[in-house]
C-alpha positions as CSV (number, residue, x, y, z in Angstrom):
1,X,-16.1,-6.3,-1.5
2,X,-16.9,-5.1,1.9
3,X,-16.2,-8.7,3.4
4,X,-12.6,-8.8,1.0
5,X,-11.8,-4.8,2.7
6,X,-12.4,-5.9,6.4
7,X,-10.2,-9.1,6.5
8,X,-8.1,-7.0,4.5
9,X,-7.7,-4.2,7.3
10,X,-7.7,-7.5,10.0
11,X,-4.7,-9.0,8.5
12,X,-2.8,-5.5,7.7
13,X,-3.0,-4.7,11.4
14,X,-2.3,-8.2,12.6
15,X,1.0,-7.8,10.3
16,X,1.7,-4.2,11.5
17,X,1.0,-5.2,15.6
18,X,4.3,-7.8,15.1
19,X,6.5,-4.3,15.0
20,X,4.1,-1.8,16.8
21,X,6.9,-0.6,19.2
22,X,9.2,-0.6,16.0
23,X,6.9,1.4,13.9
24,X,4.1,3.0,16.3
25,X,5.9,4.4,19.7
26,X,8.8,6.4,20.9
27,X,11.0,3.5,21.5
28,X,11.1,2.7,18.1
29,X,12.3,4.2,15.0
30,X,10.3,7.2,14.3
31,X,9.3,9.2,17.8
32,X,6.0,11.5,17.7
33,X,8.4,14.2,18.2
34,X,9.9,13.8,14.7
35,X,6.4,13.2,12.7
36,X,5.7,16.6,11.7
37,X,9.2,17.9,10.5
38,X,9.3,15.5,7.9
39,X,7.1,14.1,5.5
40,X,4.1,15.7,7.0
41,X,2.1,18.4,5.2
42,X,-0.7,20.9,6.1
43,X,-3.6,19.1,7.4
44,X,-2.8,16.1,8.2
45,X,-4.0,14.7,11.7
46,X,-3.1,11.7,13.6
47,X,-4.8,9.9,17.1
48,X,-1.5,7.7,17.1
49,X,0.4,10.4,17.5
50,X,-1.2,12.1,20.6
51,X,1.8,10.3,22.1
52,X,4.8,7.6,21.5
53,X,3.2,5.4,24.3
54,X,3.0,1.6,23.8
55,X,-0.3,1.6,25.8
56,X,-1.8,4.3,23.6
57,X,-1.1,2.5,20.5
58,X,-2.2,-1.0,21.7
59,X,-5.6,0.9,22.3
60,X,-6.1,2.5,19.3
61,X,-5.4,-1.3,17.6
62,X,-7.5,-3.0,19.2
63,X,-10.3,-0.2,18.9
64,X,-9.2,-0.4,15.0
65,X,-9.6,-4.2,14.8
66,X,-12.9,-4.3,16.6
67,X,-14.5,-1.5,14.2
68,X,-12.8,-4.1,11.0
69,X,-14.7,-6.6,12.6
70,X,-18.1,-4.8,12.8
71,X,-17.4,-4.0,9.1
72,X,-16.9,-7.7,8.3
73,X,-20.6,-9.1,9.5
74,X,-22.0,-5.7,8.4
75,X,-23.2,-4.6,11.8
76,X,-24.2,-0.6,11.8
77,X,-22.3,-0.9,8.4
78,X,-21.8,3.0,8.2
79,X,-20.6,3.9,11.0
80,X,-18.0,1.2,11.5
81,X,-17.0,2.2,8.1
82,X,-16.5,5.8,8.7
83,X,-14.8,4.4,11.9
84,X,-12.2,2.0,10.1
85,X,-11.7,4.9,7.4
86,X,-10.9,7.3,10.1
87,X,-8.3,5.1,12.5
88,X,-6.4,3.9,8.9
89,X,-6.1,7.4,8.2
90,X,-4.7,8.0,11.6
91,X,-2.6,5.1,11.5
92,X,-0.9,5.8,7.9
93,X,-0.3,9.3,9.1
94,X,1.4,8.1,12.6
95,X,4.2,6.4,10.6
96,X,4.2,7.1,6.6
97,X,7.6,5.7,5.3
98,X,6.6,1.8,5.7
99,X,3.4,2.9,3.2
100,X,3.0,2.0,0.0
101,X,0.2,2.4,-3.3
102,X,-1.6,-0.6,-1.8
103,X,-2.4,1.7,1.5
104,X,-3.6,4.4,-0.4
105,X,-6.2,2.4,-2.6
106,X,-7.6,0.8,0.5
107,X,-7.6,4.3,2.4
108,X,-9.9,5.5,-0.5
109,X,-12.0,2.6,-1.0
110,X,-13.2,2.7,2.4
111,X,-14.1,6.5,1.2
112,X,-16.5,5.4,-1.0
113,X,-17.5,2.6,0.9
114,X,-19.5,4.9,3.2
115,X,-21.8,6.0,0.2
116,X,-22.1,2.2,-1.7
117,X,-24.4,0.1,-0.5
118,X,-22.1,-2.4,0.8
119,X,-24.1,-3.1,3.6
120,X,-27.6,-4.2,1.6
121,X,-26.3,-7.9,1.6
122,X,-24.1,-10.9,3.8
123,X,-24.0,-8.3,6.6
124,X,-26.2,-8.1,9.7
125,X,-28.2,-4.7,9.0
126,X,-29.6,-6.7,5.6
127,X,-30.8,-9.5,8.1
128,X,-32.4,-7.1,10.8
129,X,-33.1,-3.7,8.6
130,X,-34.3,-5.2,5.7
131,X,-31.9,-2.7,3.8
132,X,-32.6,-2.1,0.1
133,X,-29.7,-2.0,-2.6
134,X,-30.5,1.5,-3.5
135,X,-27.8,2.7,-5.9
136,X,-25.9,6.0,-5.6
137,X,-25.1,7.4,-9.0
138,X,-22.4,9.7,-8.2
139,X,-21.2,7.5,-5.8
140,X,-20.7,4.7,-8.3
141,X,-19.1,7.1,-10.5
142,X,-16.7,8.2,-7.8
143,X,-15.8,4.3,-7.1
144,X,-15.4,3.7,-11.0
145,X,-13.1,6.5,-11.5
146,X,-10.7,5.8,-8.6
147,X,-10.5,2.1,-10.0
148,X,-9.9,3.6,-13.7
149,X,-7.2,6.4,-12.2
150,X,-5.1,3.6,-10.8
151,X,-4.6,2.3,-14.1
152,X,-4.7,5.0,-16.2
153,X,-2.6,7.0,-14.6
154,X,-0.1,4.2,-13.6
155,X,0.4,3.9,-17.4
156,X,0.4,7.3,-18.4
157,X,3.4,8.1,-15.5
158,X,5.1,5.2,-17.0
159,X,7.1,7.9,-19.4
160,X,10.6,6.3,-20.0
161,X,11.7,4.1,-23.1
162,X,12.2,1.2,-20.7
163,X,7.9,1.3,-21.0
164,X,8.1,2.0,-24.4
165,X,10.4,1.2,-27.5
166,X,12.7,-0.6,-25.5
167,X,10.2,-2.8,-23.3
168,X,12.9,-3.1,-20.5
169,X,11.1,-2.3,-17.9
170,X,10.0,-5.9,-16.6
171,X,13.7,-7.1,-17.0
172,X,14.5,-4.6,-14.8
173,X,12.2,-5.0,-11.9
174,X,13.1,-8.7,-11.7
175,X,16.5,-7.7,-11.5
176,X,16.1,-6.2,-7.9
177,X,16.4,-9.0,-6.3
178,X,15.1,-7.3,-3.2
179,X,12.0,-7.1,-4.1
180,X,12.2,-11.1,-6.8
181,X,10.5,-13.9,-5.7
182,X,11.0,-17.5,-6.5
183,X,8.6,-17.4,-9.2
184,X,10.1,-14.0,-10.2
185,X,13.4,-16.2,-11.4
186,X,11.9,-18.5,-13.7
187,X,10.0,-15.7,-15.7
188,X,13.4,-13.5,-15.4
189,X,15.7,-16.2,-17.6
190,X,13.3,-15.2,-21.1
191,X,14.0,-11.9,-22.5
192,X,11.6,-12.0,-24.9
193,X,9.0,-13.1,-22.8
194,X,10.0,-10.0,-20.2
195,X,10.0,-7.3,-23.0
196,X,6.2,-8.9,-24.1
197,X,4.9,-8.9,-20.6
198,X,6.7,-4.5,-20.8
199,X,4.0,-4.0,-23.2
200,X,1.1,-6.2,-21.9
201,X,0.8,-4.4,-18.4
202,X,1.6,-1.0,-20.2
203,X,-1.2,-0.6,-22.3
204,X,-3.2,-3.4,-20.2
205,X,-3.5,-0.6,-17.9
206,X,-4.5,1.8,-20.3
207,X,-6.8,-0.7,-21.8
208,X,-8.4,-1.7,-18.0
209,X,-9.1,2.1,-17.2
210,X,-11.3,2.4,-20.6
211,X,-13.5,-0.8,-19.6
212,X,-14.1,0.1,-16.7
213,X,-15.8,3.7,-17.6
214,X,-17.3,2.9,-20.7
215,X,-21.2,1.7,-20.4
216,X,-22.4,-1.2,-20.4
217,X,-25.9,-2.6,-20.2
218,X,-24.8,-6.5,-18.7
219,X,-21.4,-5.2,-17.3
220,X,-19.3,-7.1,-20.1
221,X,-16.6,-4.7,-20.4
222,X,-16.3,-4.4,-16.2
223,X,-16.7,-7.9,-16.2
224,X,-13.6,-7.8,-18.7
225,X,-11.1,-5.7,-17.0
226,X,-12.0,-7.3,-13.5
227,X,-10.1,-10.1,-15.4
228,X,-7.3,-8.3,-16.6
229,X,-6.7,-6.5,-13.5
230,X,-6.8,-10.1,-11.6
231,X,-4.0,-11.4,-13.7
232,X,-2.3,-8.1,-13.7
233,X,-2.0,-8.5,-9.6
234,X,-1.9,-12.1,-9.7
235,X,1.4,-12.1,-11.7
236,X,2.9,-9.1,-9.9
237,X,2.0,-10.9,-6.2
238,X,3.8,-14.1,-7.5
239,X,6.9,-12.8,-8.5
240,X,7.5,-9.4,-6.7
241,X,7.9,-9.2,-3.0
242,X,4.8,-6.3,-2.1
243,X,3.0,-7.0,0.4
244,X,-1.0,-6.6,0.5
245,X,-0.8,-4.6,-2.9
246,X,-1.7,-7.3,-5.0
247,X,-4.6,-8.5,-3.1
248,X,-5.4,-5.1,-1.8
249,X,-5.8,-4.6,-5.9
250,X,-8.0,-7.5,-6.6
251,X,-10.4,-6.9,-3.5
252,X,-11.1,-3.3,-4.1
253,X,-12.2,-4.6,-7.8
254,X,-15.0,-6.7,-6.5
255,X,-17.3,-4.1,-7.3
256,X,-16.9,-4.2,-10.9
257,X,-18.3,-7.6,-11.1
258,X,-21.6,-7.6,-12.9
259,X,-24.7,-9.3,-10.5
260,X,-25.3,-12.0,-12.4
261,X,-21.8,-13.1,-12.3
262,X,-22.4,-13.1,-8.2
263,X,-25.9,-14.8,-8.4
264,X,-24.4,-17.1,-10.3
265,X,-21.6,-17.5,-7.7
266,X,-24.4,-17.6,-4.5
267,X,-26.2,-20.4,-6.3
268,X,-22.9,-22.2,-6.9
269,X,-21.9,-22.1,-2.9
270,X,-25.3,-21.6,-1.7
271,X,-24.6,-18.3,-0.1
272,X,-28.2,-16.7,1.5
273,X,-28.0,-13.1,1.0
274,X,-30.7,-11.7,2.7
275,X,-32.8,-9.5,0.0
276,X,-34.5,-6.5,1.7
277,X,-38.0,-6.0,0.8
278,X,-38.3,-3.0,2.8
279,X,-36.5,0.6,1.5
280,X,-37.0,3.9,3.3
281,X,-36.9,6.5,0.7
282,X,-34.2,8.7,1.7
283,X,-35.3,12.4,1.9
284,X,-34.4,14.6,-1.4
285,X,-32.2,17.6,0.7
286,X,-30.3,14.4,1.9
287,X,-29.7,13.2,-1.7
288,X,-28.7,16.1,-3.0
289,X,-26.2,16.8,-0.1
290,X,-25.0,13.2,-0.7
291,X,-24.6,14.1,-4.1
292,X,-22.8,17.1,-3.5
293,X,-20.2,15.6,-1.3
294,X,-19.4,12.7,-3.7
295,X,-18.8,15.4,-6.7
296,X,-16.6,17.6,-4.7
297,X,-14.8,14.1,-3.8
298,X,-14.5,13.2,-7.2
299,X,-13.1,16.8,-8.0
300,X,-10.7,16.5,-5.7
301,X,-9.5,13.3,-6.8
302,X,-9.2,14.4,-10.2
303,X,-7.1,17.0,-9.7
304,X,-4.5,15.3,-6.6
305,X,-3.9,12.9,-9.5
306,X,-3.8,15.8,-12.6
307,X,-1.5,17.2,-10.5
308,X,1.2,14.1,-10.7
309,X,1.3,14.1,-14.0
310,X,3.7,16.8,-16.2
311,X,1.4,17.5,-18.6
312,X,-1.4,19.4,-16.4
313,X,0.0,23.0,-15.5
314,X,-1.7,24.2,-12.3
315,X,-1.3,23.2,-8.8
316,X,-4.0,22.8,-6.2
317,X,-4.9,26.4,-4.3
318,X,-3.9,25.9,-0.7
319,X,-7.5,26.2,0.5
320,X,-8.1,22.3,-1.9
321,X,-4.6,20.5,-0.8
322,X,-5.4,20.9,3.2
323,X,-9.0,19.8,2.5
324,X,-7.5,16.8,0.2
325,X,-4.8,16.0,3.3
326,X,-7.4,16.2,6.3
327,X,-9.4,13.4,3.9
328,X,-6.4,11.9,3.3
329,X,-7.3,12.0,-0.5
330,X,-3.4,11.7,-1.2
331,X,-2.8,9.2,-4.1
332,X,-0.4,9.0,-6.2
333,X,0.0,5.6,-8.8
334,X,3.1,5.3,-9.8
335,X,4.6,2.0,-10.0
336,X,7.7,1.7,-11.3
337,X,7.5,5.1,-12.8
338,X,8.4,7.1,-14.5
339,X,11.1,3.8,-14.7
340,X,12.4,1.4,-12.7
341,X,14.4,1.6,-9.8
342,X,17.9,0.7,-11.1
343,X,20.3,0.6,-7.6
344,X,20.1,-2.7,-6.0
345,X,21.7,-4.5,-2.9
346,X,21.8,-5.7,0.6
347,X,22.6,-4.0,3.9
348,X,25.0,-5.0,6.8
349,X,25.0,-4.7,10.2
350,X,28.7,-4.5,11.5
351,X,28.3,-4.5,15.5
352,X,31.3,-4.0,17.3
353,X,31.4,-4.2,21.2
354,X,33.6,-2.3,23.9
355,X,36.5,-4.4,23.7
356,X,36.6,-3.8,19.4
357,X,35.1,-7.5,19.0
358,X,33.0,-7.4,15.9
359,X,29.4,-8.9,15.3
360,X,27.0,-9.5,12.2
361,X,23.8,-8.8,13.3
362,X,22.0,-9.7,11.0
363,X,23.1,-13.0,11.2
364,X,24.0,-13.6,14.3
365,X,27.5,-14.3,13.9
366,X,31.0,-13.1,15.6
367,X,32.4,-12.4,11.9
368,X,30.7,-9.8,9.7
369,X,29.8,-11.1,6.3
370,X,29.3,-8.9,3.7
371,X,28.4,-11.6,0.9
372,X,25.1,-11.6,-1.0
373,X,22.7,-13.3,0.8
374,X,21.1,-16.3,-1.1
375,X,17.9,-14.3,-1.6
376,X,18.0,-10.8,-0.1
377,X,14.3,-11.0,-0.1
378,X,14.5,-13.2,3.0
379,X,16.4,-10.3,5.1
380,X,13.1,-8.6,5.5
381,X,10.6,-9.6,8.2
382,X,7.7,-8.5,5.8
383,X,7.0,-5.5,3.1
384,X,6.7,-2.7,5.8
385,X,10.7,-3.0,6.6
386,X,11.5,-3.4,2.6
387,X,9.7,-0.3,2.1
388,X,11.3,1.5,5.0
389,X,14.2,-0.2,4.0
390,X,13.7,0.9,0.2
391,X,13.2,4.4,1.3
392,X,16.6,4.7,3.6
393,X,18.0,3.8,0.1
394,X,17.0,7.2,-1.4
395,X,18.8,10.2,-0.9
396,X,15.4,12.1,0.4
397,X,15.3,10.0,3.2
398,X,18.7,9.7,4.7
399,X,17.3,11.7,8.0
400,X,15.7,7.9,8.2
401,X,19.4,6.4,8.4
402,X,20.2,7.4,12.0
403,X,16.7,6.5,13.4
404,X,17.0,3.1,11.8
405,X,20.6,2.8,13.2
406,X,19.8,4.0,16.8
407,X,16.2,1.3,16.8
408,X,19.0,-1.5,15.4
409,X,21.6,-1.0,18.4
410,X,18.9,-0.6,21.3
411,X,16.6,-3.2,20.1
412,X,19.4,-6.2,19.5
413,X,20.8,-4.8,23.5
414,X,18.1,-5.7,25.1
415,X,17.4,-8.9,23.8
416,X,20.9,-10.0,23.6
417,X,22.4,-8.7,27.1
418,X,25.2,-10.9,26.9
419,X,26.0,-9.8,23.2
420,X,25.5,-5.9,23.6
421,X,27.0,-3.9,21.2
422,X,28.7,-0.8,21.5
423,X,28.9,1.0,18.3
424,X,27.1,-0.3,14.9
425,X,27.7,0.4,11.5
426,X,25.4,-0.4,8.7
427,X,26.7,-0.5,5.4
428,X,24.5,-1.0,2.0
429,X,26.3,-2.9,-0.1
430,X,25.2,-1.0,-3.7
431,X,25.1,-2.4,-7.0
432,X,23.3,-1.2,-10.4
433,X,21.5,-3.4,-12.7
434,X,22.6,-3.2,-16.1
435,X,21.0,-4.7,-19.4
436,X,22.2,-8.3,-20.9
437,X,21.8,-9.4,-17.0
438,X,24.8,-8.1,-15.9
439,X,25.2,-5.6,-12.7
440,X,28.2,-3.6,-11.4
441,X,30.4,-4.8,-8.3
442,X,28.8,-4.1,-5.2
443,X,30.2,-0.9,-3.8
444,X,30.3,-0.9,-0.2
445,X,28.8,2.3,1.6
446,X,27.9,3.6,4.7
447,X,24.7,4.4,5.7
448,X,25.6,5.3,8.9
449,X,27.0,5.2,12.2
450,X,25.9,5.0,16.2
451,X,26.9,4.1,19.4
452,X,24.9,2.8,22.5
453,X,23.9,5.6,24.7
């Protein structure tokens, strides 16, 4: 598992260093200035934001992908862990409208990571220290109950009849076709098929989240819903367009898998793990404080996620929500909940230069097109703009509408100088998905509008 998180982390920032002036610094779309008046709450701390420099964030990368890579061969395993932890905190804080659930399981894994023993085989510490896999009761419960909350409570904020008697809800999240992949189509053309699969990932979830909490001697039932949850991620990576979430998912499960399902695996590859034959016993103060920590985590957790849900009444004191946002402990499951996302569409970018001459610049083009794309899923350069991109489309985040406009214009000027632009609209051209596979005409409507300045 520790292996799956650090290429994980590797490849997240190799995708997110492709729009680092984009996402990261004050030439792109969201300035440090801007960070704390929206979005931001009490406690929250960021290194990326000290300021909106290029330089300062191409640092702080590269600081962040050296401490993934100490993490990979397991080299001073703890503190390269506590290191990644820290800097993927920083860096989800610097710019939190591209994030999505995936970032959030990831975030917390590496939480517990510091108090597994991830580092007592396939790392480099297990080949020089000799480290023993000494198990941390509380520490395991803390990991198996952020793995069961996913589920659970991804089910239980699934409230709508879409979930429920109806069994909609799959139709309807391969009806955005922002977010429907190739695969995605084929599945979309059997109704009864989608209502089944409503049902089978509803109370699949509910079903995963008791396996992995009840006890078991072998690990059968973890063993079990490691399996579940694998097909549950595979078949939502192969037909809906989100990013690391899937494997992000089926990584941070590793853990569940019972040890003589992995010997069975080393034999099979003929992996050398390095037993330790040494241990250190670790003092009892230092337990118990280890201990402590881990419970007050695991309280903490609890209640950010109680708190999601409408059936739990109280709110966390102010004194437990800035401890939970300095820890970053912020987690909230709910995928395509309480239902499914319903408005669908495309956007446009209608340029127009000094002389009134228009431009498409999306495409390229000296006529403005405002035809469905063959697959809008294409228009995106990867999941962080959809997000951003599904965000702008909410009516919380229309402050995101200018910023975006403003990063379009500047951005296409200065690498088309003999194409600039004076003025840009963008337009989102809206439609509803309906049942019986039929949608509404695309409305056209403006998001907004900016000149070059």
């Amino acid at each position: 598992m520790r292996i799956g998180i650090a290429l994980l982390v590797i490849v997240d920032l190799m995708i997110r260093f492709t729009d680092l002036r984009a996402h990261y610094t004050d030439d792109g779309l969201w300035p440090t200035n801007l960070i704390r008046n929206f979005g931001w709450n009490a406690g929250y701390w960021s290194v990326h934001a000290i300021n909106g420099t290029y330089t300062l964030e191409l640092i702080l990368f590269t600081l962040h992908f050296i401490c993934a890579l100490f993490l990979l061969i397991g080299f001073k395993t703890r503190l390269f862990t506590l290191l990644v932890w820290l800097m993927t905190i920083s860096l989800h804080n610097r710019n939190i409208f591209v994030l999505q659930a995936g970032d959030d399981l990831l975030r917390l894994v590496l939480l517990w990571g510091l108090f597994l023993p991830w580092n007592a085989y396939y790392s480099i510490d297990a080949k020089l220290k000799q480290v023993k896999l000494k198990q941390n009761i509380v520490a395991n419960l803390g990991y198996f109950l952020l793995l069961a909350s996913v589920y659970f409570f991804s089910a239980n904020l699934k409230s709508r009849g879409e979930w429920h008697g109806e069994g909609s809800a799959v139709y309807y999240a391969l009806s955005l076709e922002q977010l429907r992949l190739p695969p995605g189509d084929w599945i979309y053309r059997f109704p009864i098929l989608l209502k089944v699969l409503t049902w089978l990932v509803l109370y699949g979830e509910y079903l995963i989240a008791l396996l992995i909490l009840l006890p078991s001697k072998k690990g059968i039932y973890r063993l079990v819903a490691f399996i579940l949850l694998l097909l549950l991620h595979l078949g939502i990576g192969l037909t809906l367009y989100v990013g690391l979430f899937f494997l992000i998912g089926i990584v941070s499960a590793i853990g569940l898998l019972p040890s003589r399902v992995m010997d069975k695996f080393e034999k099979t590859v003929h992996l050398k793990k390095h037993p330790a034959l040494l241990y250190k016993p670790i003092g009892y103060l230092l337990k118990c404080i280890t201990a402590g920590v881990c419970a007050t985590l695991i309280f903490l957790c609890v209640l950010v996620n109680l708190r999601a849900v409408s059936w739990f009444p109280f709110e966390l004191r102010n004194e437990l929500s800035y401890t939970s946002n300095v820890l970053r402990l912020n987690q909230y499951w709910g995928m395509f909940a309480p239902d499914v996302l319903k408005k669908d569409g495309w956007f446009v970018y209608h340029g127009m230069d000094s002389i009134g001459r228009q431009w498409d610049l999306r495409r390229n083009e000296d006529y403005v097109d405002y035809k469905k794309p063959k697959r809008i899923v294409s228009m995106y350069k990867n999941d962080r703009w959809r997000k951003l991109a599904e965000n702008m489309q909410s009516d919380t985040y229309t402050f995101l509408r200018p910023l975006y406009c403003r990063y379009i214009i500047h951005d296409w000027n200065k690498r088309h100088p003999k194409k600039k632009i004076f003025s840009l609209r963008i337009f989102f051209m809206e439609k509803e998905n309906l049942p019986l596979y039929k949608t509404t005409k695309p409305v056209k409507v403006l998001h907004c509008m900016c000149y070059d300045h």
